[in-house]
VOKE-599011 format. One record per residue: residue number from 1; residue in one letter; x, y negated, z negated of N, C-alpha, C in turn. Coordinates in steps of 0.001 Angstrom, whole numbers, plus 500000, padded with zeros to 6 digits. Layout:
+-----+------+--------+--------+--------+--------+--------+--------+--------+--------+--------+
| seq | type |    n.u |    n.v |    n.w |   ca.u |   ca.v |   ca.w |    c.u |    c.v |    c.w |
+-----+------+--------+--------+--------+--------+--------+--------+--------+--------+--------+
| NUM |    A |      X |      Y |      Z |      X |      Y |      Z |      X |      Y |      Z |
...
+-----+------+--------+--------+--------+--------+--------+--------+--------+--------+--------+
***
This chain:
+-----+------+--------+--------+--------+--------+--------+--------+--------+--------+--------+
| seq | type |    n.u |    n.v |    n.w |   ca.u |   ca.v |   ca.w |    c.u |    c.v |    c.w |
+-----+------+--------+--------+--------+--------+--------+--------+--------+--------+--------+
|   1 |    X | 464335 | 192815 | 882607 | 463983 | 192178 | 881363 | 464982 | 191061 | 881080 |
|   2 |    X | 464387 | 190208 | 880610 | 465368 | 189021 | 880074 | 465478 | 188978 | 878849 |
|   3 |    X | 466871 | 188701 | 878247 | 466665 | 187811 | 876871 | 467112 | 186557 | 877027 |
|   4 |    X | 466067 | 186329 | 876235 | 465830 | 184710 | 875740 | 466025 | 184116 | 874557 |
|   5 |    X | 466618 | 182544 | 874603 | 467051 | 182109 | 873350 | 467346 | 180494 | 873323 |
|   6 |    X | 467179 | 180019 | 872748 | 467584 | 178481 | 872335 | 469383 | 178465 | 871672 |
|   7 |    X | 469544 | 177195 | 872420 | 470701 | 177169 | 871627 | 470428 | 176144 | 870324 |
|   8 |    X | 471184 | 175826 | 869508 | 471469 | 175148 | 868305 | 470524 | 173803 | 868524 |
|   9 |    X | 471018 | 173374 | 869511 | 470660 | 172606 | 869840 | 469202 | 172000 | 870167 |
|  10 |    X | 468928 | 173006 | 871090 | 467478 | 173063 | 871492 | 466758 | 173632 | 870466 |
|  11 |    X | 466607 | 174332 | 869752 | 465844 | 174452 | 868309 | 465775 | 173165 | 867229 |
|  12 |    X | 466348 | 173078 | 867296 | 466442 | 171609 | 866562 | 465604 | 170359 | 866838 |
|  13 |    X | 465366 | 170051 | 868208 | 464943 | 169649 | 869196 | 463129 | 169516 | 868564 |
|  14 |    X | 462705 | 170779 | 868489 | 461675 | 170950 | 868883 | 461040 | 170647 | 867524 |
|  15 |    X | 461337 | 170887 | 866198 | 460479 | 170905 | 865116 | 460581 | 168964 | 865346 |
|  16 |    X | 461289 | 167999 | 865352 | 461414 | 167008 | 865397 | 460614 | 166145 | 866405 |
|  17 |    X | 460252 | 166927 | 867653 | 459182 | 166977 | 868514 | 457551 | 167044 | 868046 |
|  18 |    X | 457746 | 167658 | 866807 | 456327 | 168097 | 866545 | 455289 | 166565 | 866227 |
|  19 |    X | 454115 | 166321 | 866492 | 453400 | 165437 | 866444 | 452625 | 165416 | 865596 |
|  20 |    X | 453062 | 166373 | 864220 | 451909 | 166271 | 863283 | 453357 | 167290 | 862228 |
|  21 |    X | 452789 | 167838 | 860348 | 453479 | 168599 | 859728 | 453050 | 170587 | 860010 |
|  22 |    X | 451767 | 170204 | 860493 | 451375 | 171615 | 860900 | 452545 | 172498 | 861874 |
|  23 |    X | 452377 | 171599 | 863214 | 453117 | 172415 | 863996 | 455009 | 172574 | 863609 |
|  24 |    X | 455320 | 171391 | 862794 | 456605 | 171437 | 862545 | 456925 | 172127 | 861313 |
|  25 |    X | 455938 | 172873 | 860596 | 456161 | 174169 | 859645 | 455776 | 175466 | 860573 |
|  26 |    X | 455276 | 175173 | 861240 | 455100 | 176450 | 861616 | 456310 | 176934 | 863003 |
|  27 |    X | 456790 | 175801 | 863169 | 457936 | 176217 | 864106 | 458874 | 176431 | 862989 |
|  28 |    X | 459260 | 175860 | 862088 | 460598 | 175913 | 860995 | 460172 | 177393 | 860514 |
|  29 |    X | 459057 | 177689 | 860073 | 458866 | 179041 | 859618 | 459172 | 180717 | 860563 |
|  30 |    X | 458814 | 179859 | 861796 | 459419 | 181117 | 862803 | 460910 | 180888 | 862810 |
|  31 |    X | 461361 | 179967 | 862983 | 462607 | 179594 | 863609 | 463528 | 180063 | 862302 |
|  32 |    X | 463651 | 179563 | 861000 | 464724 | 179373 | 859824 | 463945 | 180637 | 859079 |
|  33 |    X | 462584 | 181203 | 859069 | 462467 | 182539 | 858242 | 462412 | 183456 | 858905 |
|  34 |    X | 462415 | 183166 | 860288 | 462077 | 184550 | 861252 | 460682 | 185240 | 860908 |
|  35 |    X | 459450 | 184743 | 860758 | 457906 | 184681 | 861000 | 457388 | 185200 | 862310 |
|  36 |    X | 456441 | 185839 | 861827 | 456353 | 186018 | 863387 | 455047 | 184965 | 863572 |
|  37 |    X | 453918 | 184373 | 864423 | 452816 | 183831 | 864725 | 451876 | 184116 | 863956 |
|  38 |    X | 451291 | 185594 | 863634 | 450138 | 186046 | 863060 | 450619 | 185831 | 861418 |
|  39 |    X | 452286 | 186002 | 861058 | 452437 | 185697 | 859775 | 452371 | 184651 | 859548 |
|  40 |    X | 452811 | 183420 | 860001 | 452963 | 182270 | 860292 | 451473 | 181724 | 859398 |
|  41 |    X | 450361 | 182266 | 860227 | 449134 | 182129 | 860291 | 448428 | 181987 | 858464 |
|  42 |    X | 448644 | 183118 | 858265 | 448253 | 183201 | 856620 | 449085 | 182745 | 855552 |
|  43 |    X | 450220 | 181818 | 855806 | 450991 | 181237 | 854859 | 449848 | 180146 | 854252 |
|  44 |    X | 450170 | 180438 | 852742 | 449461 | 179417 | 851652 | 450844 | 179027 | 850947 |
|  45 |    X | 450650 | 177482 | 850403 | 451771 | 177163 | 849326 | 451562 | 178002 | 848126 |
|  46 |    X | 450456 | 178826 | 847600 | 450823 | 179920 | 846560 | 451391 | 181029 | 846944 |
|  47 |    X | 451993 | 181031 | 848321 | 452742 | 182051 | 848399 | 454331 | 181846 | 848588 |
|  48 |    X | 454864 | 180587 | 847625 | 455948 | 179828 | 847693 | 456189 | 180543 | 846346 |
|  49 |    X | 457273 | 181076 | 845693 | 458313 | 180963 | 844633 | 459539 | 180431 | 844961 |
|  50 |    X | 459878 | 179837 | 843396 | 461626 | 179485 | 843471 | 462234 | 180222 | 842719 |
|  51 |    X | 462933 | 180756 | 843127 | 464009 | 181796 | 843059 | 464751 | 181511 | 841626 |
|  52 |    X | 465147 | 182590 | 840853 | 465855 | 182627 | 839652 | 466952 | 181371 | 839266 |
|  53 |    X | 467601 | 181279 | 840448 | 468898 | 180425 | 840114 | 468314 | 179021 | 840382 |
|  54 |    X | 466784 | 179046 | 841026 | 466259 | 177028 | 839891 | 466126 | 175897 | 841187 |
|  55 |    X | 467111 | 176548 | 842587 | 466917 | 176269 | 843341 | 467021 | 176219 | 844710 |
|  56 |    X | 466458 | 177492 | 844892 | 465836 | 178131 | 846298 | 464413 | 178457 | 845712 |
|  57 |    X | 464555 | 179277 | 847025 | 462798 | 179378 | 847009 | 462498 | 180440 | 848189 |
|  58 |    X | 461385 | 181502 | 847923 | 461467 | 182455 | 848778 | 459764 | 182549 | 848979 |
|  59 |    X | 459450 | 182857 | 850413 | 458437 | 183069 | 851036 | 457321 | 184128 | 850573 |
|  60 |    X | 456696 | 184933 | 850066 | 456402 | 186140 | 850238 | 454716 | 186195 | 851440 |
|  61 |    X | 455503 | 187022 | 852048 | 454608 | 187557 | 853875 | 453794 | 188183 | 853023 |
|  62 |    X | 451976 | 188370 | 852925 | 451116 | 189269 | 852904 | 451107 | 189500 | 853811 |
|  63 |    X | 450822 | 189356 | 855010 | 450348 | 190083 | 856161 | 451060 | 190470 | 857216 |
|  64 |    X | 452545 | 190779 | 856891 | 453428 | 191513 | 857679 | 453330 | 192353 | 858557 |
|  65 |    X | 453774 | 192458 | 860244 | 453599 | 193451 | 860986 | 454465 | 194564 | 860348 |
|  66 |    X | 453357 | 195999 | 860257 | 454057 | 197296 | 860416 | 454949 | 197690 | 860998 |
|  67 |    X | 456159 | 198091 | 861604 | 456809 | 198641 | 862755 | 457435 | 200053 | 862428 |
|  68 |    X | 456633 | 200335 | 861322 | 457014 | 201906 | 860536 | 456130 | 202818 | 860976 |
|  69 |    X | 454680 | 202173 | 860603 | 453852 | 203164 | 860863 | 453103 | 203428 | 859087 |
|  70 |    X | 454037 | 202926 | 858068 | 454011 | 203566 | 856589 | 453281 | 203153 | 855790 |
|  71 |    X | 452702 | 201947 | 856647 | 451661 | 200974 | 855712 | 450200 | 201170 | 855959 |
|  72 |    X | 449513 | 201276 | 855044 | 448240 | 200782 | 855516 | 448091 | 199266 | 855084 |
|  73 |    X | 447343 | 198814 | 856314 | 447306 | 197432 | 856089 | 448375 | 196768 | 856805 |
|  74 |    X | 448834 | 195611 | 856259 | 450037 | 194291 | 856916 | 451341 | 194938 | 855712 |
|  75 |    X | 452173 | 195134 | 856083 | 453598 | 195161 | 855792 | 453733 | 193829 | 854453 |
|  76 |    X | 454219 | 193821 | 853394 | 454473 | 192707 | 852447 | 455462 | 192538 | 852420 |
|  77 |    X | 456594 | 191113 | 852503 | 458297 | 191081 | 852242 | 457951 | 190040 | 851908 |
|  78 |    X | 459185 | 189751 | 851364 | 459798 | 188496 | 850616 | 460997 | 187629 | 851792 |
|  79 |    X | 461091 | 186050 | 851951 | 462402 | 186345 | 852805 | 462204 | 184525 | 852450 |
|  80 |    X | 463585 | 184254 | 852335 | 464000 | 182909 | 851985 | 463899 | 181361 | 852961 |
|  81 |    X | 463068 | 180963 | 851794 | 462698 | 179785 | 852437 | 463671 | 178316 | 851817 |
|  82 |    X | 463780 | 177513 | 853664 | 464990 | 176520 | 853396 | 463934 | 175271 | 852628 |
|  83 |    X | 464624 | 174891 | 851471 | 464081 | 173634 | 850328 | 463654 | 172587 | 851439 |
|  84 |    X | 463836 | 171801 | 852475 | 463115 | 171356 | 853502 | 461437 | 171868 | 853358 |
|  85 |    X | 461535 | 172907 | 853914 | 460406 | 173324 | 854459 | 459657 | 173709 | 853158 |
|  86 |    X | 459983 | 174088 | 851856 | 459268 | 173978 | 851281 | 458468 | 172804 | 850689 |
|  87 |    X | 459564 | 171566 | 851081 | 459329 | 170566 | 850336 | 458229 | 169798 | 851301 |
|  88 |    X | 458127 | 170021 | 852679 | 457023 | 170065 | 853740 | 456067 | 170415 | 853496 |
|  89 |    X | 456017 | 172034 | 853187 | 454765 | 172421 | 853192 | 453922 | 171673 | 851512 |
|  90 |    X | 454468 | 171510 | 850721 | 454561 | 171763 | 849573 | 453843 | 169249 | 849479 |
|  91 |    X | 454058 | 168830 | 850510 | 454210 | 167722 | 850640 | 452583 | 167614 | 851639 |
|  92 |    X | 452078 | 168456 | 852259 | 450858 | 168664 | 852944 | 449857 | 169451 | 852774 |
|  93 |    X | 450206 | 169822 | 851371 | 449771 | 170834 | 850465 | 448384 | 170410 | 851039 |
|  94 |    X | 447244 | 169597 | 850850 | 445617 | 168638 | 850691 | 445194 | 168931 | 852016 |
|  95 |    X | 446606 | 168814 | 853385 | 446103 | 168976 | 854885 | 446222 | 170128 | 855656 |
|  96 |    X | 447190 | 170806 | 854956 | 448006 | 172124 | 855724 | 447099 | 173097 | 856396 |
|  97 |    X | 447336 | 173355 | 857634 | 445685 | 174319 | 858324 | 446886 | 174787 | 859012 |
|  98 |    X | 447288 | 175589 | 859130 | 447914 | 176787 | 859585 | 447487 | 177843 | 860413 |
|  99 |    X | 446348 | 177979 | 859662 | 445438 | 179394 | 860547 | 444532 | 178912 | 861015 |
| 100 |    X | 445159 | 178022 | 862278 | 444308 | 177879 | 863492 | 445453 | 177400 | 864355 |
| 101 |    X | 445847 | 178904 | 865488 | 446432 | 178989 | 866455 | 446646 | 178156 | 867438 |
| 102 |    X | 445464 | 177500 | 867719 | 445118 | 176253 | 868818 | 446037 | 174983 | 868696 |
| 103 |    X | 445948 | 175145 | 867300 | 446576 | 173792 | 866717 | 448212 | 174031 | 867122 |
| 104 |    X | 448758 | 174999 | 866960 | 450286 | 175148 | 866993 | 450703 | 174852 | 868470 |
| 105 |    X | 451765 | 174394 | 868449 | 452400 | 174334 | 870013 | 453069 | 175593 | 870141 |
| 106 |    X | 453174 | 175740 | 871740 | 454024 | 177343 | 872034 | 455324 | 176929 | 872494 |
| 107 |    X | 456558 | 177558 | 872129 | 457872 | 176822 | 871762 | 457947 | 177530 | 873168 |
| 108 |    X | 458982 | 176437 | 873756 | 459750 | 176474 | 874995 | 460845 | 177331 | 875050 |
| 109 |    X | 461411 | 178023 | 876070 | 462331 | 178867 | 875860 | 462815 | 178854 | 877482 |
| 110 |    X | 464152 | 178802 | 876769 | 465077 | 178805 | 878199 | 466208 | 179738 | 878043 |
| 111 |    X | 466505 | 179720 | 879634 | 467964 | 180947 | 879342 | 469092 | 179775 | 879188 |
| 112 |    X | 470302 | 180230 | 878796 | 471563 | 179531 | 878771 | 471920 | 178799 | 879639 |
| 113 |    X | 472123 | 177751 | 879611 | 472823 | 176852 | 880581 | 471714 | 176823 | 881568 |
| 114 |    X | 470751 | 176582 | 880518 | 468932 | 176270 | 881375 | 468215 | 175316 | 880310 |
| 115 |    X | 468427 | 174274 | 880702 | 467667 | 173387 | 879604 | 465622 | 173315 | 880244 |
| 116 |    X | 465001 | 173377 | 879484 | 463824 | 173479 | 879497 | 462859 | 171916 | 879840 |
| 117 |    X | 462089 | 171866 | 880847 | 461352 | 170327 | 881063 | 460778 | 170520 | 880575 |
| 118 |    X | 459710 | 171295 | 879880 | 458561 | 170999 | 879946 | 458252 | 170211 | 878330 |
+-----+------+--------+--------+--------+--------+--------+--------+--------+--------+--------+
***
């Protein structure tokens, strides 16, 4: 088994790569909220709050993977979103299509002291 990972560097890389705001929220959302794809998928800007102190702002996941077993249904959390990306999504509010997989690019991944061509 391998693990795999981007460095600093190469993450960075890639949302700036993106050729449209779709795929470059939906990489920032895996990458800076730790999302998984299928959550990724059902993000709406009504599922944006800003946080008590006026300025942050936190995500809330409906359709969270289980890994308990305890849920029926998708798992629900809350988990903090960077003012960037809200101000992205929140900026493509009229175009934002998310939930369609096709559309997203599949992020490159290399081992260390392995930079990625493709």
């Amino acid at each position: 088994m391998f693990n795999v990972w981007l460095s600093r560097e190469e993450y960075r890389a890639i949302p700036r790569a993106a050729d449209s705001f779709e795929p470059e929220i939906a990489i920032r959302l895996m990458g800076d909220c730790g999302l998984r794809l299928t959550e990724v998928l059902g993000v709406t800007p009504s599922d944006i709050s800003r946080i008590d102190d006026g300025r942050h702002y936190e995500l809330e996941v409906t359709n969270g993977k289980d890994t308990t077993g305890s849920y029926d249904g998708s798992k629900q959390r809350e988990t903090w979103l960077p003012v960037k990306v809200e101000a992205t999504i929140n900026r493509t509010h009229g175009c934002l299509r998310l939930s369609d997989p096709a559309s997203l690019p599949m992020p490159c991944r290399s081992r260390r002291n392995h930079h990625c061509t493709r």
